[in-house]
Z-matrix of the N, CA and C atoms (Angstrom, degrees):
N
C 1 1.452
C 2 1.521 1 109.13
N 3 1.735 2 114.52 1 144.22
C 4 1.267 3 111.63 2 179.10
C 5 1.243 4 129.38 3 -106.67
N 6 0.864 5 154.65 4 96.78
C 7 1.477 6 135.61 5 177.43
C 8 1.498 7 131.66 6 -120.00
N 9 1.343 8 116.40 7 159.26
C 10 1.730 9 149.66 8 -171.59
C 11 1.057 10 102.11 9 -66.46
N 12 1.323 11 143.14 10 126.62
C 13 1.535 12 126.92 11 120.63
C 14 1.404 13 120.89 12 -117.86
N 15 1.237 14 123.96 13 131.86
C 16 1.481 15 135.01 14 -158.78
C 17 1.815 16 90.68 15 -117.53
N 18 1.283 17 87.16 16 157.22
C 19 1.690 18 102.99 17 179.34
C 20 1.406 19 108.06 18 -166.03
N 21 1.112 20 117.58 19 171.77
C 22 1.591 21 111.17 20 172.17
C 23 1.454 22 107.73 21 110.93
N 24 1.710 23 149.33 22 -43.42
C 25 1.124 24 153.79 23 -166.74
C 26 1.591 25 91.13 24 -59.59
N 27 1.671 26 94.26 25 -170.38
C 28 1.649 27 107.86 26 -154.39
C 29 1.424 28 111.45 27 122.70
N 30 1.494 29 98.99 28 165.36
C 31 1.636 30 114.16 29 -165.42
C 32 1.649 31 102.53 30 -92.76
N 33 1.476 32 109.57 31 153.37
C 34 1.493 33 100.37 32 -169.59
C 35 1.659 34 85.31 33 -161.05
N 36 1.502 35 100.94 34 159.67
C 37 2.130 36 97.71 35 174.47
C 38 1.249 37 90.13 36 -111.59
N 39 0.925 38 92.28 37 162.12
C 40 1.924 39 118.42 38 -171.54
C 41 1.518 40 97.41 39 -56.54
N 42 1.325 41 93.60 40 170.58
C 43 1.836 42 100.46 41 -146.92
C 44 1.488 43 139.44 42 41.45
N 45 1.287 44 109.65 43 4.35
C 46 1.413 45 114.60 44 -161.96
C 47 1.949 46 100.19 45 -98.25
N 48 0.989 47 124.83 46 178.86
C 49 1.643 48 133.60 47 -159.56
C 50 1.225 49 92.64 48 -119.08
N 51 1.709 50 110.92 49 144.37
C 52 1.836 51 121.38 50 166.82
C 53 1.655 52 87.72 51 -140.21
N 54 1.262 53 114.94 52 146.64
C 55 1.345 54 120.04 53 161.77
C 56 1.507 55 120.15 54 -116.30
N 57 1.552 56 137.30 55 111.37
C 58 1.059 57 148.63 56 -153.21
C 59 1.520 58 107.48 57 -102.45
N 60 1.654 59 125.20 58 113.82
C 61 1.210 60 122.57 59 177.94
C 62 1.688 61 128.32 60 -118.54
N 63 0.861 62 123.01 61 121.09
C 64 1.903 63 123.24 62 -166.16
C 65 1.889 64 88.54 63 -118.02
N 66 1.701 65 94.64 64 126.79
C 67 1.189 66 112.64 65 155.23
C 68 1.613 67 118.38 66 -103.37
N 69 0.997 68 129.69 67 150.94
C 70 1.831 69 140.07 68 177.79
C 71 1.360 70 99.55 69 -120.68
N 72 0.773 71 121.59 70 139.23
C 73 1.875 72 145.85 71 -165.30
C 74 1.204 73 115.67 72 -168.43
N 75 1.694 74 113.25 73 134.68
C 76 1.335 75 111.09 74 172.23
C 77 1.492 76 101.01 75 127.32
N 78 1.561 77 111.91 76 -152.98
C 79 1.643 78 100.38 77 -164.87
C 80 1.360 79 111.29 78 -86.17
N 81 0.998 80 113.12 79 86.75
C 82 2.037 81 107.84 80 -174.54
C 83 1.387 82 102.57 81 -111.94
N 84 1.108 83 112.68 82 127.32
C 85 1.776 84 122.44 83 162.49
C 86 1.410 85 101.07 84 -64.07
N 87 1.983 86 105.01 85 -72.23
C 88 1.248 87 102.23 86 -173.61
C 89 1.389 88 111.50 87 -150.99
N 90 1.368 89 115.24 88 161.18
C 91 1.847 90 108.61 89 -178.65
C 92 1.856 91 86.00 90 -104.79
N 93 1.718 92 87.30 91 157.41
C 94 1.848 93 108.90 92 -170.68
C 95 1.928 94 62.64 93 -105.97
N 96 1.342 95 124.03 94 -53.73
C 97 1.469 96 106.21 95 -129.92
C 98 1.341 97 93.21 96 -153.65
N 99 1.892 98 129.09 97 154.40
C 100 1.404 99 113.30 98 137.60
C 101 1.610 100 98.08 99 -137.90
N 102 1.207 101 111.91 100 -177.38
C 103 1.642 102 106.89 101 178.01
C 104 2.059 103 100.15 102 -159.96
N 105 1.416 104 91.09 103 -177.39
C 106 1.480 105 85.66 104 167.67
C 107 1.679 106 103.46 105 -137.80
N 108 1.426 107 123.65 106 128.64
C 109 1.081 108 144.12 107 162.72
C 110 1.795 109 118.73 108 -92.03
N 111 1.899 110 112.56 109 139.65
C 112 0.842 111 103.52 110 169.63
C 113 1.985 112 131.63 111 -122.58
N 114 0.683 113 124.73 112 -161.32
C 115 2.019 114 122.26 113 -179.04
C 116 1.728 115 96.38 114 -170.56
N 117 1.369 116 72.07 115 134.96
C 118 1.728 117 98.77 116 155.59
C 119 1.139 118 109.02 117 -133.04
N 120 1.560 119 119.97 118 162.56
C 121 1.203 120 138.28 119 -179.60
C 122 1.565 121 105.68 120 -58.56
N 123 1.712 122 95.60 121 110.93
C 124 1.849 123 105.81 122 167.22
C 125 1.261 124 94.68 123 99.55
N 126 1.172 125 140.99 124 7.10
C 127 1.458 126 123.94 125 168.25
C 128 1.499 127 121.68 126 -138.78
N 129 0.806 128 120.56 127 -179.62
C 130 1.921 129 107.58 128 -162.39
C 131 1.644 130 103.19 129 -108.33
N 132 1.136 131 123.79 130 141.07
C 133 1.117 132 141.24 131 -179.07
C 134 1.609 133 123.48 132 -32.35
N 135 1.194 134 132.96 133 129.35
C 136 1.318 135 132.79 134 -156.06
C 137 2.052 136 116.00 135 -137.01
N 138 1.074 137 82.10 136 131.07
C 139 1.718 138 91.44 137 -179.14
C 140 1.316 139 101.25 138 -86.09
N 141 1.815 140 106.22 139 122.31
C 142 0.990 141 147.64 140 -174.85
C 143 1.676 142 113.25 141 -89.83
N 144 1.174 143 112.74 142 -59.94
C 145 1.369 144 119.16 143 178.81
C 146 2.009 145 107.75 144 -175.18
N 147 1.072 146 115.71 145 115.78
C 148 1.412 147 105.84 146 149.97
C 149 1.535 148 134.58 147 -134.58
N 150 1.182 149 121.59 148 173.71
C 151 1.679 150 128.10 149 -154.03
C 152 2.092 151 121.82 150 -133.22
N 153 1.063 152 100.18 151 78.13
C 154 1.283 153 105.57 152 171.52
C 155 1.544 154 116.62 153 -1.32
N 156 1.573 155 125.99 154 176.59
C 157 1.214 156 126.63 155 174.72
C 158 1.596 157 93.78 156 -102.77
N 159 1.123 158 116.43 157 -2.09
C 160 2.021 159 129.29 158 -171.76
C 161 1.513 160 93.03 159 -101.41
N 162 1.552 161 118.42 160 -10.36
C 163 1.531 162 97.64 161 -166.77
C 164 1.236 163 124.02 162 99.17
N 165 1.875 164 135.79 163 -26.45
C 166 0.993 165 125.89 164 -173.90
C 167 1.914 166 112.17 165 -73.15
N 168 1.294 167 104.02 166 147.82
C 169 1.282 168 99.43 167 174.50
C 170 1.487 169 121.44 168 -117.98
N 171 1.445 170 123.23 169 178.45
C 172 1.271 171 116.42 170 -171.01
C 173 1.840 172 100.85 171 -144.43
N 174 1.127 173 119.08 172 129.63
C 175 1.591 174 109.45 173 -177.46
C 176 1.401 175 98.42 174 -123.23
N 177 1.384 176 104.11 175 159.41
C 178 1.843 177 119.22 176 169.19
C 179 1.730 178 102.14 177 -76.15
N 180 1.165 179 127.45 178 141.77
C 181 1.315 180 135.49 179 178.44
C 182 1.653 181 106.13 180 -49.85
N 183 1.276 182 106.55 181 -27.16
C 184 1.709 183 101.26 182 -179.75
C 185 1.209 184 116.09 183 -114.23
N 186 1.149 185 104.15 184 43.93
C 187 1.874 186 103.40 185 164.37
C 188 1.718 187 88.73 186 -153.44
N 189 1.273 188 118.07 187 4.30
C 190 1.400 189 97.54 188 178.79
C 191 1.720 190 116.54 189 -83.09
N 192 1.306 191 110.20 190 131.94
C 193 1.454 192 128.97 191 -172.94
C 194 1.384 193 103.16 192 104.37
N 195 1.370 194 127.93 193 -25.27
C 196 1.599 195 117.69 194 170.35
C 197 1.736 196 126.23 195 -83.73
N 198 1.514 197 93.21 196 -33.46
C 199 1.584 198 97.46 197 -178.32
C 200 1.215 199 100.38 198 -109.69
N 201 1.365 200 113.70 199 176.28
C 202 1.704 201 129.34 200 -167.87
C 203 1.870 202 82.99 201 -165.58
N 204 1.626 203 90.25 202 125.53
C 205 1.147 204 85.01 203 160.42
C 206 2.084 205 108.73 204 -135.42
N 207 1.330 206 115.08 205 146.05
C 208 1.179 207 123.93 206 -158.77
C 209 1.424 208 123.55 207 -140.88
N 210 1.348 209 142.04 208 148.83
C 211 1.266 210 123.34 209 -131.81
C 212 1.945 211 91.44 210 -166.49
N 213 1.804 212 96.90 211 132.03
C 214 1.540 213 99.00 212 -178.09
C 215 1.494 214 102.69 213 -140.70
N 216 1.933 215 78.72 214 112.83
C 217 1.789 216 93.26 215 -168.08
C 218 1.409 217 95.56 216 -70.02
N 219 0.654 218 151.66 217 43.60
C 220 1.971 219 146.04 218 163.71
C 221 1.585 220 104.34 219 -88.57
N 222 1.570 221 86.07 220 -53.17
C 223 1.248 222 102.08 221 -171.13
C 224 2.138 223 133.65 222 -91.34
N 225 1.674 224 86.49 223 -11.92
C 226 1.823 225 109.18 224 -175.00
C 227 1.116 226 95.89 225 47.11
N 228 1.720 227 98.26 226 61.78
C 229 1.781 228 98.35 227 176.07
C 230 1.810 229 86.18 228 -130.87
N 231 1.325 230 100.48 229 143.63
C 232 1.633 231 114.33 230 153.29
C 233 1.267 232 129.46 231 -131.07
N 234 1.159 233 121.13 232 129.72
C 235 1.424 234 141.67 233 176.80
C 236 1.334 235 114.72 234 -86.39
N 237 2.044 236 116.05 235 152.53
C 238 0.753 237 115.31 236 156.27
C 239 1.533 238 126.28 237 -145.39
N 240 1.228 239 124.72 238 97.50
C 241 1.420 240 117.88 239 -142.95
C 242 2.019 241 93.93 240 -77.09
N 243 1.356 242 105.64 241 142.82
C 244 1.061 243 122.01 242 136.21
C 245 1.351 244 178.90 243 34.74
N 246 1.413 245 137.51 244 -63.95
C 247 1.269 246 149.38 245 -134.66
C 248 1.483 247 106.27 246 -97.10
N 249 1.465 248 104.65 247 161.30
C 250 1.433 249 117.58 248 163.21
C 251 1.927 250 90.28 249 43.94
N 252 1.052 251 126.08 250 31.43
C 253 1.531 252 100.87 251 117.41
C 254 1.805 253 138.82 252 52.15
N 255 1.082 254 110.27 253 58.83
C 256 1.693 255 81.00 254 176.43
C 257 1.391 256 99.62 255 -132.28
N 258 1.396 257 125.85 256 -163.43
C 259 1.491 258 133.19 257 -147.31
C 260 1.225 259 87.56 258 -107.60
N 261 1.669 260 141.43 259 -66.88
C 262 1.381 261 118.58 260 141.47
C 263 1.151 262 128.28 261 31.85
N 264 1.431 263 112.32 262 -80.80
C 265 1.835 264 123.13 263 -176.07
C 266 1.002 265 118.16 264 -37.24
N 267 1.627 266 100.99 265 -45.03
C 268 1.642 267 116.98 266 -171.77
C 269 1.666 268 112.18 267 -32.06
N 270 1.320 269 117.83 268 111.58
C 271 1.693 270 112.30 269 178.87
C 272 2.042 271 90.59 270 174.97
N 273 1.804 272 87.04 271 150.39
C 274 1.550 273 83.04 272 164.70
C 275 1.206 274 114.86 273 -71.37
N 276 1.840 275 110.22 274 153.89
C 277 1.878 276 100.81 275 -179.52
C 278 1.481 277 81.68 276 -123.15
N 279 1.535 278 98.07 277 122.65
C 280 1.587 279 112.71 278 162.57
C 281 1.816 280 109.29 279 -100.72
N 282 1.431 281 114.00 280 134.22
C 283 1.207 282 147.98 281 165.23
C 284 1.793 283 107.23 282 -68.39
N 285 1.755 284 93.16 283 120.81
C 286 1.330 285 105.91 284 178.85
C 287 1.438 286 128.69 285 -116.06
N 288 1.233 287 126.72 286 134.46
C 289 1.447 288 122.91 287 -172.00
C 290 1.617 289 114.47 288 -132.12
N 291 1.500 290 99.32 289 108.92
C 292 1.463 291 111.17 290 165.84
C 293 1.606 292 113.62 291 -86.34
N 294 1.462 293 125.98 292 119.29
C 295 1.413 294 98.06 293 -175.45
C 296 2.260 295 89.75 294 -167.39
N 297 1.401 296 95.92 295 -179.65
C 298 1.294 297 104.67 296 -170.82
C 299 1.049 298 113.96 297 -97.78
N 300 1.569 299 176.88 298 116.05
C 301 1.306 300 150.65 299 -139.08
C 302 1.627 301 81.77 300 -145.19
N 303 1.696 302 98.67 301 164.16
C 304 1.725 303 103.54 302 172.87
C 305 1.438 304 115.35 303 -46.74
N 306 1.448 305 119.99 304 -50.46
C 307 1.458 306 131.55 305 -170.29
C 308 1.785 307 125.02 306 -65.00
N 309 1.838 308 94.01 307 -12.69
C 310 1.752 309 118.96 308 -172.22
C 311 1.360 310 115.46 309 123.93
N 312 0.788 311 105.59 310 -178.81
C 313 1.535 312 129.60 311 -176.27
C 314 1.871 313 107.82 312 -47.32
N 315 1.264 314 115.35 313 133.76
C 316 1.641 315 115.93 314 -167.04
C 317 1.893 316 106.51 315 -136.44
N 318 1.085 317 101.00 316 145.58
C 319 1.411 318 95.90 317 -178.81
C 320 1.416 319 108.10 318 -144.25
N 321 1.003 320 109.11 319 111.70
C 322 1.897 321 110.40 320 -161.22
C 323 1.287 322 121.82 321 -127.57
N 324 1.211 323 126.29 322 163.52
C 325 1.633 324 135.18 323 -149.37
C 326 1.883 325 88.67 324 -138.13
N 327 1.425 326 100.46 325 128.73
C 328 1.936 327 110.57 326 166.88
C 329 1.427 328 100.88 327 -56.09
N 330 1.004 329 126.93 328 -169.69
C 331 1.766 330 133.34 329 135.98
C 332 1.105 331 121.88 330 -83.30
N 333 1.597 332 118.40 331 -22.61
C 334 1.849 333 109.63 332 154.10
C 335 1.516 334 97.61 333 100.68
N 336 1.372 335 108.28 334 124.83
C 337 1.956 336 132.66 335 -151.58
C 338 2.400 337 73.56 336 -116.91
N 339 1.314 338 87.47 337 137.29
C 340 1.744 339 91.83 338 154.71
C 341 1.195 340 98.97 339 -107.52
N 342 1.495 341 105.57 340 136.56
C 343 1.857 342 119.22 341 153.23
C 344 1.600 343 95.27 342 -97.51
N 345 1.345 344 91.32 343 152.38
C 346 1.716 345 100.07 344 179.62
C 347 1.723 346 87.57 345 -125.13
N 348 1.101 347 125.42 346 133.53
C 349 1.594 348 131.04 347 156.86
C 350 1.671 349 129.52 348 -103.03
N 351 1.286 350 101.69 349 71.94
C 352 2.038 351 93.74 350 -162.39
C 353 1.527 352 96.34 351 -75.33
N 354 1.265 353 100.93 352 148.96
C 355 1.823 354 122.54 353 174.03
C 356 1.849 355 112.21 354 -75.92
């Protein structure tokens, strides 16, 4: 069995930094991928940023140059830093996992950290 744990959300004022962290644990051969996606109330779920097991990354047009997100296979941990802040952000960020597990192929959802961004 595989599982997420995300940590890192919390309230922050605009411009200010949160750093978002998802561990994967459990039976994994290997991760293809993980990323972090976010939701707010009334709208459908949105890719935030994710990061190959090669390293390549992928950002949403509106967080690119503020967030960085980064990933340490030692650990089947991914990060997602932060920055510059805006009220915008505000949304749960659920943690994503593309990966191989003993049993096959797994595709998994965090339980999802809220950032709050007040102006």
């Amino acid at each position: 069995q595989v599982q997420l744990v995300e940590s890192g959300g919390g309230l922050v004022q605009a411009g200010g930094s949160l750093r978002l962290s998802c561990a994967a644990s459990g039976s994994i051969v290997s991760i293809n991928a993980m990323g972090w996606y976010r939701q707010v109330p009334g709208k459908q779920r949105e890719l935030v940023a994710t990061i190959t097991s090669g390293g390549r990354t992928n950002y949403a047009d509106s967080v690119k140059g503020r967030f960085t997100i980064s990933r340490d296979n030692t650990k089947n941990t991914v990060y997602l830093q932060m920055n510059s802040l805006k009220p915008e952000d505000t949304a749960v960020y659920y943690c994503a996992l593309d990966a191989l597990a003993v049993d096959g192929p797994t595709k998994l959802w965090g339980q999802g950290t809220q950032v709050t961004v007040s102006s």
